[in-house]
Backbone as CSV, one residue per row, in Angstrom:
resi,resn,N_x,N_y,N_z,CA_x,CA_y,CA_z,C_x,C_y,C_z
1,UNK,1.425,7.882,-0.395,2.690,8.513,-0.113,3.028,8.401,1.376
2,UNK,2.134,9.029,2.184,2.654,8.331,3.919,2.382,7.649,4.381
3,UNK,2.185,6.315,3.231,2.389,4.617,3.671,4.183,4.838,3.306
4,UNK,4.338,5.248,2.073,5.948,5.554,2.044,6.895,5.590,2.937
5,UNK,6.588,6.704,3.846,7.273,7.512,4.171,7.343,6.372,5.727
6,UNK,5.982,5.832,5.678,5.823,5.239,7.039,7.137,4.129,7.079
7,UNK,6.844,3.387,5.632,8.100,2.002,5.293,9.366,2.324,5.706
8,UNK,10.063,3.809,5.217,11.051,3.831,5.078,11.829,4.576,6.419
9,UNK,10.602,5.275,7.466,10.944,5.332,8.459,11.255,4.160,9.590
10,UNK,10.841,3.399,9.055,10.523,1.544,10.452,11.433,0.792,9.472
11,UNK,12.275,0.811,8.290,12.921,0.277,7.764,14.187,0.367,8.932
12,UNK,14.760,1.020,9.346,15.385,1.196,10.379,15.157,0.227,11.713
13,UNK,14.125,-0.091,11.925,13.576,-1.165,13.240,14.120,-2.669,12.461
14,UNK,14.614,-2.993,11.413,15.074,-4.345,10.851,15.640,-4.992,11.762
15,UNK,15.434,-6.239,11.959,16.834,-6.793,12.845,17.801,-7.073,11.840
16,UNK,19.087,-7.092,12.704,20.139,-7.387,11.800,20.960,-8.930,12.013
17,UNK,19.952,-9.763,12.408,20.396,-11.454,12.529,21.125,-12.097,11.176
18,UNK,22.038,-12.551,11.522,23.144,-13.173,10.661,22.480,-14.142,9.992
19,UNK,21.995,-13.668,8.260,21.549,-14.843,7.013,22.638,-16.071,7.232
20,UNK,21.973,-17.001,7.404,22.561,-18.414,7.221,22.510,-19.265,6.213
21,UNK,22.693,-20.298,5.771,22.551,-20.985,4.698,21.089,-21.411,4.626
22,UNK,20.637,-21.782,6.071,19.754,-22.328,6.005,18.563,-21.082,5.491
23,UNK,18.210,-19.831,5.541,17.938,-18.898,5.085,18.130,-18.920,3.791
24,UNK,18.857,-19.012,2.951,19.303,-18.966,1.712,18.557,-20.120,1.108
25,UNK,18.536,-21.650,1.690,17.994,-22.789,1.198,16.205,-22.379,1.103
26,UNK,15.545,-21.657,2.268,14.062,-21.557,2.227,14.087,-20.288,1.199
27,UNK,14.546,-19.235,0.976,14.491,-18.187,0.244,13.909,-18.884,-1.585
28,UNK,15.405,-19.686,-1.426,15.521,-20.249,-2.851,13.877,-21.118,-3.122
29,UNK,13.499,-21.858,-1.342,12.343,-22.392,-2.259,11.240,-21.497,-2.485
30,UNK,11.201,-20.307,-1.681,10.145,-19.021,-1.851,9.691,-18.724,-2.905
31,UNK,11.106,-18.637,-3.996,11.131,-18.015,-4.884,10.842,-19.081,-6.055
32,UNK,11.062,-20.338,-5.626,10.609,-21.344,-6.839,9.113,-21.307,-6.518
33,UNK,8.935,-21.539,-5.721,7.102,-21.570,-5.153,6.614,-20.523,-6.120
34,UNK,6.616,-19.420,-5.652,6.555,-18.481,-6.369,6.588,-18.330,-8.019
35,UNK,7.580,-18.973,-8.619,7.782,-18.888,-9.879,6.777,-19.771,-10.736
36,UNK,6.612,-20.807,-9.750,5.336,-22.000,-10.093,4.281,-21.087,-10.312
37,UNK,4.044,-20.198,-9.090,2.591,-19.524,-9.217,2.808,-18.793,-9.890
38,UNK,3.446,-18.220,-10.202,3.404,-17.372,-11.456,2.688,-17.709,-12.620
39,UNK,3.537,-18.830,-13.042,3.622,-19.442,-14.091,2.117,-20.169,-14.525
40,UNK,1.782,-20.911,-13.390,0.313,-21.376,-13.481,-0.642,-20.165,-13.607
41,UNK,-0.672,-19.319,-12.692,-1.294,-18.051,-12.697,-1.832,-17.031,-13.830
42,UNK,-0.408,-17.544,-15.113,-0.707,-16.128,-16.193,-0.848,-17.525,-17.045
43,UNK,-1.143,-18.514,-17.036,-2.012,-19.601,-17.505,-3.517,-19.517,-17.901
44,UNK,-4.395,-18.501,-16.722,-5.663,-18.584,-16.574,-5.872,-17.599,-17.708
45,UNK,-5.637,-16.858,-18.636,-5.807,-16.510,-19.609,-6.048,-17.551,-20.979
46,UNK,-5.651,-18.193,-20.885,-5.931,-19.107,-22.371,-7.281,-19.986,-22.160
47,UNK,-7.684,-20.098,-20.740,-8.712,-20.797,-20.388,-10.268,-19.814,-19.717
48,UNK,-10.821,-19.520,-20.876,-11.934,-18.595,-20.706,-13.094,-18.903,-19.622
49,UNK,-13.301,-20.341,-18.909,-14.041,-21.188,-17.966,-13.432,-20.583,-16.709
50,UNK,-12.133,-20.471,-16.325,-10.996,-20.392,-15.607,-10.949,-18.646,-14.883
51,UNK,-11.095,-18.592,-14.118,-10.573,-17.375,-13.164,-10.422,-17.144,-12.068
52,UNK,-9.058,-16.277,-11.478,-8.202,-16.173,-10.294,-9.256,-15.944,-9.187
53,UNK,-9.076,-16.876,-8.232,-9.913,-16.423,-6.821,-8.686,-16.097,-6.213
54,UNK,-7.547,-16.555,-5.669,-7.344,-16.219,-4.923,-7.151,-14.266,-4.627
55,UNK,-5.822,-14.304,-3.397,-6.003,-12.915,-3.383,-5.190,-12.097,-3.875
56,UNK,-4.525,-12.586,-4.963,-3.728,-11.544,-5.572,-5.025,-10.996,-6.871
57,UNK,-6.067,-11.464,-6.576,-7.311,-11.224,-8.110,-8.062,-9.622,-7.594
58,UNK,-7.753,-9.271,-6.287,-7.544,-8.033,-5.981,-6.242,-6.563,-6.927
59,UNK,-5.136,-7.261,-7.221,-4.336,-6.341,-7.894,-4.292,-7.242,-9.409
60,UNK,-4.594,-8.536,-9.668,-4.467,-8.998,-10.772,-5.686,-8.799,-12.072
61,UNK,-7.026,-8.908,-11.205,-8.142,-8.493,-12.022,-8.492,-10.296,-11.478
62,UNK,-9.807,-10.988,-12.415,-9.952,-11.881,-12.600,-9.540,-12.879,-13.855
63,UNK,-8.978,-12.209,-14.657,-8.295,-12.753,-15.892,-6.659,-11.789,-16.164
64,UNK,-6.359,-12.630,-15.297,-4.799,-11.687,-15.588,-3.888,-12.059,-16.699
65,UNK,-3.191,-10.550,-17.277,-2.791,-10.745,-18.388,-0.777,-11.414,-18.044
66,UNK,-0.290,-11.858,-19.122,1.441,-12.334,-18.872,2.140,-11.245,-18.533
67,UNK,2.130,-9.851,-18.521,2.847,-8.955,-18.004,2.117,-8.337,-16.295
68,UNK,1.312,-8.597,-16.319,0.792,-8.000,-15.140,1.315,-9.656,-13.765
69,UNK,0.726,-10.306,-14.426,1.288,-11.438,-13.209,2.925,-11.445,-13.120
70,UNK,3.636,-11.297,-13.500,4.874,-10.877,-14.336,5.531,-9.820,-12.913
71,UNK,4.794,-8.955,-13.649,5.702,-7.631,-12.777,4.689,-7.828,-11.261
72,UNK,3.711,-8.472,-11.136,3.039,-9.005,-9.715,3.922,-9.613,-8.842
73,UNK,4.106,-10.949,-9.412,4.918,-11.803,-8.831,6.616,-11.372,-8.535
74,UNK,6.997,-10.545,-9.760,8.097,-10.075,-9.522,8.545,-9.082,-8.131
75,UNK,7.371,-8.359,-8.312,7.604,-7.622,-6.747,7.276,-8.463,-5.698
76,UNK,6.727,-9.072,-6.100,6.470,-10.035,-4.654,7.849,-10.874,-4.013
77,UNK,8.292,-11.291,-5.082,9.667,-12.134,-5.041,10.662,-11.395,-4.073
78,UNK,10.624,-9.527,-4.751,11.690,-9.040,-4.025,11.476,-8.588,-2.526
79,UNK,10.024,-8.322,-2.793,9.183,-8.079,-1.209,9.602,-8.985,-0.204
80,UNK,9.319,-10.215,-0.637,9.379,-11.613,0.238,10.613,-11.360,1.176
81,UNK,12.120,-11.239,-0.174,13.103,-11.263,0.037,13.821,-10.257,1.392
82,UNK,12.950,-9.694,0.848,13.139,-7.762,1.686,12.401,-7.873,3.373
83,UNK,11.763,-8.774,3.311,10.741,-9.368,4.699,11.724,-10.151,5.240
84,UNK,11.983,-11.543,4.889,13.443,-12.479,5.172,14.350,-11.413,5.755
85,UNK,15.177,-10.823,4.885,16.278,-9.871,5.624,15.809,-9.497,7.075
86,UNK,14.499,-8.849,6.995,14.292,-7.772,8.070,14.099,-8.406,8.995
87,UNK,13.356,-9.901,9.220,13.011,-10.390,10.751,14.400,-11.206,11.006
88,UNK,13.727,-11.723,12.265,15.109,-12.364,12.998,14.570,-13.649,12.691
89,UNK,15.810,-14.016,13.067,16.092,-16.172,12.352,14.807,-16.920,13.043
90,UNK,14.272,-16.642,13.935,13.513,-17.643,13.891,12.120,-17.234,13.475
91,UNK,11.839,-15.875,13.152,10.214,-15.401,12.539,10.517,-15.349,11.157
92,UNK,11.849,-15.323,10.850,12.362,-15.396,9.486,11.881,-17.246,8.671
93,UNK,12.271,-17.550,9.807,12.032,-19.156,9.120,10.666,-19.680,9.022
94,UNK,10.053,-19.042,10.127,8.490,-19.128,10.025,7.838,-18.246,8.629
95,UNK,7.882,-17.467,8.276,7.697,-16.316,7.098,7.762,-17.318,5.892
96,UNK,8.829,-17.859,5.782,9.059,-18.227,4.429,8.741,-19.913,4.454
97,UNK,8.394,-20.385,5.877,7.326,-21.710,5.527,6.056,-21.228,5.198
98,UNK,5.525,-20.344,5.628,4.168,-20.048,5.411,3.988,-19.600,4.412
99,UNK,5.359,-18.853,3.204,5.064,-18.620,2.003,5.166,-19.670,1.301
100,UNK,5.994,-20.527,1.565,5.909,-21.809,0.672,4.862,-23.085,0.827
101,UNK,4.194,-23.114,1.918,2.941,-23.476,2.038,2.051,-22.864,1.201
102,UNK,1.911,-21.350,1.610,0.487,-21.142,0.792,0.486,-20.923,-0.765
103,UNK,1.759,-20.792,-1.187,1.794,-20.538,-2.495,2.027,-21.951,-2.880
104,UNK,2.138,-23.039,-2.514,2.013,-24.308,-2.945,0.992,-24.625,-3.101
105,UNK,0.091,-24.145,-1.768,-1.497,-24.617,-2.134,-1.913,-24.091,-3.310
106,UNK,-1.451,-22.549,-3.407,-2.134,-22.053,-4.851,-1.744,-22.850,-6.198
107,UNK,-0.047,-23.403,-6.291,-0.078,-24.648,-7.371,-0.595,-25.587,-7.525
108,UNK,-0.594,-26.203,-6.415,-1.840,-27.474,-6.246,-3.119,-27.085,-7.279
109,UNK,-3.523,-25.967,-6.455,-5.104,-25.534,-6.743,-4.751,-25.610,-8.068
110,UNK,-3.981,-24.893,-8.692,-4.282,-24.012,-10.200,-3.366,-25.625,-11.167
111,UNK,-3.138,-26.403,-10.360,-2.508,-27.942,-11.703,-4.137,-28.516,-11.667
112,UNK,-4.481,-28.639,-10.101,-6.060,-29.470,-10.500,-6.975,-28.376,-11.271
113,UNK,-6.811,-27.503,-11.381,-7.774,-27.174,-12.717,-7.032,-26.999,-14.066
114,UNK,-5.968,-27.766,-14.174,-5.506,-27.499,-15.593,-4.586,-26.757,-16.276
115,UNK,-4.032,-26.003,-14.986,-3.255,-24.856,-15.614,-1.845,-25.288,-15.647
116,UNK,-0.900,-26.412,-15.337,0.017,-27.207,-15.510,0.494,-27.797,-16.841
């Protein structure tokens, strides 16, 4: 609860830098990145050999089920989104290469074992 209270007090410290297109173009790939990992992610269930290292296997378990990666990824999506808004254009653009980097690596990872 006063992690809460902490968010919604520093929600106020946001910058308010003008979304550009170009913002809108990395968002969109955030969120495809993202949708990949998803998708590969609630995969590792049909494959009993198969389980999540990375670090969402902290809130996912090691065999995550289609609703839990689901409503995982889903908050993450809007989180991401909610991060983008708040920094300024140029830590903004850095943010959402580094999400689409690392959540690429996690597709990479999770097609070479099969989950594609």
């Amino acid at each position: 609860m006063k992690y809460l209270i902490i968010l919604v007090l520093l929600s106020g410290c946001a910058h308010n830098d003008n979304w550009r297109t170009q913002d809108t173009v990395m968002q969109i790939g955030v969120t495809a990145v993202l949708m990949a990992d998803a998708i590969t992610t609630s995969r590792i269930q049909d494959y009993p050999h198969l389980y999540e290292n990375g670090p969402s296997k902290h809130f996912l378990g090691s065999n995550p089920s289609s609703s839990d990666t689901a409503m995982y990824f889903g908050t993450y999506m809007i989180s991401s989104y909610l991060i983008s808004r708040a920094l300024p254009h140029k830590w903004r653009t850095a943010w959402q290469s580094v999400e689409i980097a690392g959540h690429s690596y996690a597709v990479i990872n999770n097609c070479d074992n099969g989950l594609c």
